[in-house]
C-alpha positions in Angstrom: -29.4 -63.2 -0.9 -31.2 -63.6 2.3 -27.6 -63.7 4.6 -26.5 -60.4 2.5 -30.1 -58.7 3.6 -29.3 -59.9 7.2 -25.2 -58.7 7.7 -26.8 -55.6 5.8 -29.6 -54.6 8.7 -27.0 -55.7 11.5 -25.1 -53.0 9.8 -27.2 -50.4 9.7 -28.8 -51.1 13.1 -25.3 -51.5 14.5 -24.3 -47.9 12.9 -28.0 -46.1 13.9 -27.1 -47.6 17.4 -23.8 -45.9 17.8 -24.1 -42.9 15.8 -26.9 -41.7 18.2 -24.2 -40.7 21.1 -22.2 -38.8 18.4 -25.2 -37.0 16.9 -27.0 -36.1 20.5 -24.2 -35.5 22.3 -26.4 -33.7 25.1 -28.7 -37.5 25.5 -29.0 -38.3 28.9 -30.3 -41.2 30.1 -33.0 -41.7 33.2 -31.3 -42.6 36.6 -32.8 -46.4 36.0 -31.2 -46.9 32.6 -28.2 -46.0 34.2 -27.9 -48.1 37.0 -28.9 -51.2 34.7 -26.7 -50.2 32.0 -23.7 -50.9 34.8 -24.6 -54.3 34.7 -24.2 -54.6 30.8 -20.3 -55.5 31.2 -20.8 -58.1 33.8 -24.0 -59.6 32.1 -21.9 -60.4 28.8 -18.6 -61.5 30.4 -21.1 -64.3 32.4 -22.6 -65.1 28.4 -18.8 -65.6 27.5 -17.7 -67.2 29.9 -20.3 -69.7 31.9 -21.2 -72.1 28.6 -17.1 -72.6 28.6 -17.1 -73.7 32.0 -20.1 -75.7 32.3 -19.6 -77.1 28.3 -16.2 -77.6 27.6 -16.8 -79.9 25.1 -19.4 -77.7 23.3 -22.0 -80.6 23.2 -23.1 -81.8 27.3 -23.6 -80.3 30.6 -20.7 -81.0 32.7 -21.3 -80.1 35.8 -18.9 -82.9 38.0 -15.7 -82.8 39.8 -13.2 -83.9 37.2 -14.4 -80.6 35.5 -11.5 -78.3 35.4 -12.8 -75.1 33.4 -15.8 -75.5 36.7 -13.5 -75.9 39.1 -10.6 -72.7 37.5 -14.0 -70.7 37.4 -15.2 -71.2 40.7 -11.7 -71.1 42.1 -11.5 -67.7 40.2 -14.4 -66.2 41.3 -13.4 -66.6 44.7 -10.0 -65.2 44.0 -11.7 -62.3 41.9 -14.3 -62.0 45.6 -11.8 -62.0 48.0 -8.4 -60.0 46.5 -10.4 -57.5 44.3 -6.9 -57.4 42.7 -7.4 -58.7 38.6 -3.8 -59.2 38.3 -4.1 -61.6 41.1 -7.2 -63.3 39.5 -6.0 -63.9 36.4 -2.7 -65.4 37.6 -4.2 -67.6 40.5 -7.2 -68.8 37.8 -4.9 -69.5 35.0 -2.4 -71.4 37.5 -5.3 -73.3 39.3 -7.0 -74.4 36.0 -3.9 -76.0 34.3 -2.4 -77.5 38.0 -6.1 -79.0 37.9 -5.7 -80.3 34.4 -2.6 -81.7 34.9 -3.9 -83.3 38.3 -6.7 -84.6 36.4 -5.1 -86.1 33.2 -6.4 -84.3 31.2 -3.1 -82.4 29.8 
């Protein structure tokens, strides 16, 4: 009974949260929310993403040279830096992480 009580209040907290844009259409936020709330996007992409690349396994920090979800991040963030072109990320990351894997034996 207790799990139904807790999906229940995520579900109504969810819908207050949303709702509120719809029913004060006029809401505007202070300059500082705003600014932070630019940050939301990037701030849960790095929640995603970063226990992936330093835990592959799900259980133990990894954080060595024979990593290659580490070593496709980091790779990727420096394509990401320096091309500002996602296409371009995402095709340099994916091919650097699995030529890494299969340099490393690990597919």
């Amino acid at each position: 009974m207790d799990i139904w009580l807790l999906i229940l209040g995520m579900a109504v907290i969810t819908f207050v949260i949303r709702y509120s844009l719809f029913a004060w259409p006029n809401l505007r936020f202070p300059p500082l929310v705003r600014q932070g709330l630019r940050y939301v996007p990037i701030a849960v992409l790095c929640a995603i993403v970063a226990p992936g690349m330093f835990m592959p396994d799900g259980q133990t920090l990894q954080v060595r040279l024979d990593n290659a979800y580490l070593l496709g991040g980091v790779v990727t963030i420096a394509i990401a830096a320096l091309s500002r072109n996602l296409l371009a990320t995402i095709a340099g990351g994916l091919l650097v992480f699995f030529l890494l894997r299969w340099a490393l034996g690990q597919i």
